[in-house]
Backbone as ProteinMPNN parsed JSONL, in Angstrom:
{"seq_chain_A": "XXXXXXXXXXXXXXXXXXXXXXXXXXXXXXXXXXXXXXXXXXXXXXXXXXXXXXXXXXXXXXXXX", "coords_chain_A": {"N_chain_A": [[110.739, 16.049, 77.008], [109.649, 16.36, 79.938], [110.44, 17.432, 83.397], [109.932, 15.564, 85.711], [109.877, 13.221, 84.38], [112.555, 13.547, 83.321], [113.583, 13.358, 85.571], [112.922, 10.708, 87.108], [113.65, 8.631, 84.605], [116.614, 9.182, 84.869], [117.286, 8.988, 87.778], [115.972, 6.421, 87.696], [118.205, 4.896, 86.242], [120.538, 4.96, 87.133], [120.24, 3.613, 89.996], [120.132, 1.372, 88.889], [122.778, 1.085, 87.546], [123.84, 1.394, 89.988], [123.269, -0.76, 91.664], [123.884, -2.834, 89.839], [126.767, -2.823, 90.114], [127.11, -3.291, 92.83], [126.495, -6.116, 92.967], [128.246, -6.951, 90.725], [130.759, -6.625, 92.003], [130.886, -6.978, 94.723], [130.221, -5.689, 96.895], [129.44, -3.663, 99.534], [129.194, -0.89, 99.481], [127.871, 0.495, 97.105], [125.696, -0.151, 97.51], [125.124, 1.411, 99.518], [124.748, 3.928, 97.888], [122.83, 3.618, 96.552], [120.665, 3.618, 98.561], [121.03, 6.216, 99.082], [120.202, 7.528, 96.873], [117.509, 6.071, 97.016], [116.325, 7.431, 99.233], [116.803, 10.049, 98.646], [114.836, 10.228, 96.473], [112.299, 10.158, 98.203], [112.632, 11.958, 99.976], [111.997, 14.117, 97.935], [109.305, 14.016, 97.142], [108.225, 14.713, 99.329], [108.958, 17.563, 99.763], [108.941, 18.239, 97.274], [111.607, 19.435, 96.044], [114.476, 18.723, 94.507], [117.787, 17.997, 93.983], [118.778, 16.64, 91.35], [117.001, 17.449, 89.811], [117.007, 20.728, 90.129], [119.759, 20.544, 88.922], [119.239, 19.942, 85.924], [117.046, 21.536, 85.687], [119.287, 24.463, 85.155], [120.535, 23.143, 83.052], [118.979, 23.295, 81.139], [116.55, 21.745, 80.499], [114.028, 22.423, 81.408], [111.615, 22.382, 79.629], [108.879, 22.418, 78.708], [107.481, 19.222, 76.725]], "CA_chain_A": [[110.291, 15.41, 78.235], [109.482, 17.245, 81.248], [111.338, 17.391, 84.097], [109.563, 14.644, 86.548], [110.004, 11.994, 83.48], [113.813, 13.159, 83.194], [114.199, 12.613, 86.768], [112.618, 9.015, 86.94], [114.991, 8.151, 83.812], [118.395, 9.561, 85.546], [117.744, 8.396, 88.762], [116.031, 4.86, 87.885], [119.25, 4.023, 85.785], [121.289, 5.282, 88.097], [119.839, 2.781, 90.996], [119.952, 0.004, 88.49], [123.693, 0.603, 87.523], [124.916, 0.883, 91.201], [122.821, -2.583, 92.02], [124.642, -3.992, 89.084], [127.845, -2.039, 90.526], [127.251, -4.229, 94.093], [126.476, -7.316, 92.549], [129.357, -7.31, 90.077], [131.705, -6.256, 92.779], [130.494, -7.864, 95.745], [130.766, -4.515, 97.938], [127.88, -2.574, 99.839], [129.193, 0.41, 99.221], [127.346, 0.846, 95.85], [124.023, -0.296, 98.163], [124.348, 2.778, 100.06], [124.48, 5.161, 97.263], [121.028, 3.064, 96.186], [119.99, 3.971, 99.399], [120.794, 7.429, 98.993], [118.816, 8.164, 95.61], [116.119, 6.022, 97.083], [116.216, 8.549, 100.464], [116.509, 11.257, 97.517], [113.144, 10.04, 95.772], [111.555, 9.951, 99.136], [112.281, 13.771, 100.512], [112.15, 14.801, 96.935], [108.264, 13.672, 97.177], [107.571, 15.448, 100.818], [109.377, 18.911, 99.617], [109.197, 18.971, 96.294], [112.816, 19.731, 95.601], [115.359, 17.824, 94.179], [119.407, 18.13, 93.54], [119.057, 16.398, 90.313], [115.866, 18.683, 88.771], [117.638, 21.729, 89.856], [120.777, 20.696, 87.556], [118.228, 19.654, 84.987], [116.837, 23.423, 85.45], [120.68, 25.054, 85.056], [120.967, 22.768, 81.648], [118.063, 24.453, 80.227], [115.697, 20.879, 80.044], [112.694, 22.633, 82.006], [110.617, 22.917, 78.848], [107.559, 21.383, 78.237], [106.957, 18.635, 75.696]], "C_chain_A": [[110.211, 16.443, 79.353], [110.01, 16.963, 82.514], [111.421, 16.369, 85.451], [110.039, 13.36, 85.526], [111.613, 12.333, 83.579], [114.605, 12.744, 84.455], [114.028, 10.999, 87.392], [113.721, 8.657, 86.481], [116.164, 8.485, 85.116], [118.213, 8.421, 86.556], [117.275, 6.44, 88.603], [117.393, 4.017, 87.249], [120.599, 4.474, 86.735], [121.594, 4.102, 89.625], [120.036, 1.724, 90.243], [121.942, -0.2, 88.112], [124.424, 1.08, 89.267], [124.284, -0.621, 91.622], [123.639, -3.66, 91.296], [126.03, -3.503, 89.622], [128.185, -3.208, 92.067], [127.192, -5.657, 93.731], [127.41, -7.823, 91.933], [130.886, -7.58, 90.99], [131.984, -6.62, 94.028], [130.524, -6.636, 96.788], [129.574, -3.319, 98.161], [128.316, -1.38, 99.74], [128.487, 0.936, 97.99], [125.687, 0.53, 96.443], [123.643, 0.592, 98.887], [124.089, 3.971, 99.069], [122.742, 4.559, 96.804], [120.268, 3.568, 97.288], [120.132, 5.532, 100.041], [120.111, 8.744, 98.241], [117.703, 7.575, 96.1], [115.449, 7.299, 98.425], [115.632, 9.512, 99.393], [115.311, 11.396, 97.179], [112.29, 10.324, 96.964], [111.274, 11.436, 99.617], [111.942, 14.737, 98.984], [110.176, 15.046, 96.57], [107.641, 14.552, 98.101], [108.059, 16.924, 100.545], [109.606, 19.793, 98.616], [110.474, 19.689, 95.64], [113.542, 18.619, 95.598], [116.711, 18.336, 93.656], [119.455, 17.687, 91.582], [117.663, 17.409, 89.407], [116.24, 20.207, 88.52], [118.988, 22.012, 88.753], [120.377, 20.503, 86.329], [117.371, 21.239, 84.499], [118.016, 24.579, 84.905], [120.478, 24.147, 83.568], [119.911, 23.249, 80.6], [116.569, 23.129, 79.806], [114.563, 21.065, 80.951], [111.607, 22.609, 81.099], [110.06, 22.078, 78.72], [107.725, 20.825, 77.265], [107.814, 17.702, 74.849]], "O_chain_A": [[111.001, 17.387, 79.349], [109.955, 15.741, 82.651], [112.433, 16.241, 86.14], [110.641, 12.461, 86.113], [112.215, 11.332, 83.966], [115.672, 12.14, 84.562], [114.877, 10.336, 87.987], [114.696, 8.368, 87.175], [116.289, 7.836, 86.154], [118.69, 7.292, 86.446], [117.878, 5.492, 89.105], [117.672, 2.861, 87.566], [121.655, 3.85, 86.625], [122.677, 3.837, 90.148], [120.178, 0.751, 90.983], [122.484, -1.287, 88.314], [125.638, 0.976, 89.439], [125.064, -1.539, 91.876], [123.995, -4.775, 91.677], [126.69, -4.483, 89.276], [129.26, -3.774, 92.272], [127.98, -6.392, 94.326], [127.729, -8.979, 92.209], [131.784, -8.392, 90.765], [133.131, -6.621, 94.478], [131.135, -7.023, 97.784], [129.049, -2.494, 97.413], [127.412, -0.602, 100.046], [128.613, 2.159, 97.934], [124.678, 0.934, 95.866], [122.468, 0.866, 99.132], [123.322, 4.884, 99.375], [121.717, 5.239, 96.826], [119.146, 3.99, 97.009], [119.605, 5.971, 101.063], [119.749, 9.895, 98.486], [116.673, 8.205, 95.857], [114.345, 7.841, 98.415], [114.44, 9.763, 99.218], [114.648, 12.403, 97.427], [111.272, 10.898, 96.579], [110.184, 12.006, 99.673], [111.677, 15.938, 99.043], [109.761, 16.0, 95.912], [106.608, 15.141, 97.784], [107.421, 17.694, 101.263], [110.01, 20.952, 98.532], [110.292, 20.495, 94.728], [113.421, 17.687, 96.393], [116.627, 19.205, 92.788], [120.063, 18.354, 90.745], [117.838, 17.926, 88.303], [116.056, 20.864, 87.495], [119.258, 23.003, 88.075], [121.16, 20.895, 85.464], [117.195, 21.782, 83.408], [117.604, 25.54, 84.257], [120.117, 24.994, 82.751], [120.122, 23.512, 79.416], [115.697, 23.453, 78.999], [114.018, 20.04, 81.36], [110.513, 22.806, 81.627], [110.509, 20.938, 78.6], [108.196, 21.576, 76.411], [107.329, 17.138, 73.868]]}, "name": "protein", "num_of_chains": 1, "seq": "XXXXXXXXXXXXXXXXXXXXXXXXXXXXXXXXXXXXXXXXXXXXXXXXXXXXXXXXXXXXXXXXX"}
């Protein structure tokens, strides 16, 4: 997979288990980290860099295909 598809994956299950994380728990604190990967997705779009692609680069999953 290439490195835009492994960042989708991570971060969409990521957003889906803190939603289930607030819902189970009753506690917005698991709604701001949602609203800190969705921030993430957002500058990650306008600058082209991302926290989670660069550790994705360090684990060696930059390769095509």
């Amino acid at each position: 997979m290439t490195l835009e598809r492994w960042l989708r994956v991570i971060t969409g299950v990521l957003i889906l288990i803190t939603l289930a994380l607030a819902f189970y728990f009753e506690d917005d604190f698991w709604l701001i980290i949602t609203a800190i990967l969705g921030f993430n997705l957002f500058q990650s779009g306008l600058t082209n860099w991302c926290p989670i692609m660069a550790t994705l680069k360090v684990l060696g999953l930059d390769k095509k295909g």
